[in-house]
C-alpha positions, 0 to 999 in steps of 0.5 A: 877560492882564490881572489883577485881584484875582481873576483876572477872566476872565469868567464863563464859562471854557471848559476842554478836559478828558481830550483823549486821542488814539491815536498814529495819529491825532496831528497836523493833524487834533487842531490842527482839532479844537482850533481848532474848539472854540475858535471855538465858545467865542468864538461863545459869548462865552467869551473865555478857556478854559484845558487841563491836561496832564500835565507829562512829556507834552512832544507835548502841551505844543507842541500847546496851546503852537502852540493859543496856550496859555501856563502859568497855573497849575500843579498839583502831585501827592503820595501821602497815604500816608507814605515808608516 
């Protein structure tokens, strides 16, 4: 993936947001519906488009990670209130 000052991925990205599955209907048919999303991207000329995760959901991660996703950025989570 190539870099420039700052990060020319096209102007339009595509992100797959709040994908959340029940356990029954994990599998080949999500990989489908994954790979379904993405040729629509490329019919609309989308040539990148990215998915968050949360980062203890290692079934997740092998999915995107078998979709061809690979880490780009990352994300970190506090609680504004002080430790007690």
């Amino acid at each position: 993936m190539a870099e420039g000052p700052t990060f020319d991925l096209g102007s339009m990205r595509g992100d797959l947001d709040t994908l959340v599955v029940k356990d029954t209907a994990r599998g080949a048919r999500i990989a489908a519906l994954i790979e379904s999303i993405r040729a629509e991207l490329m019919i609309r000329g989308i040539a990148f488009w990215s998915v968050g995760l949360v980062a203890a959901n290692d079934e997740a991660e092998k999915l995107y990670r078998g979709s061809r996703f690979e880490p780009w950025s990352q994300s970190l989570l506090a609680r504004t209130e002080p430790d007690d």
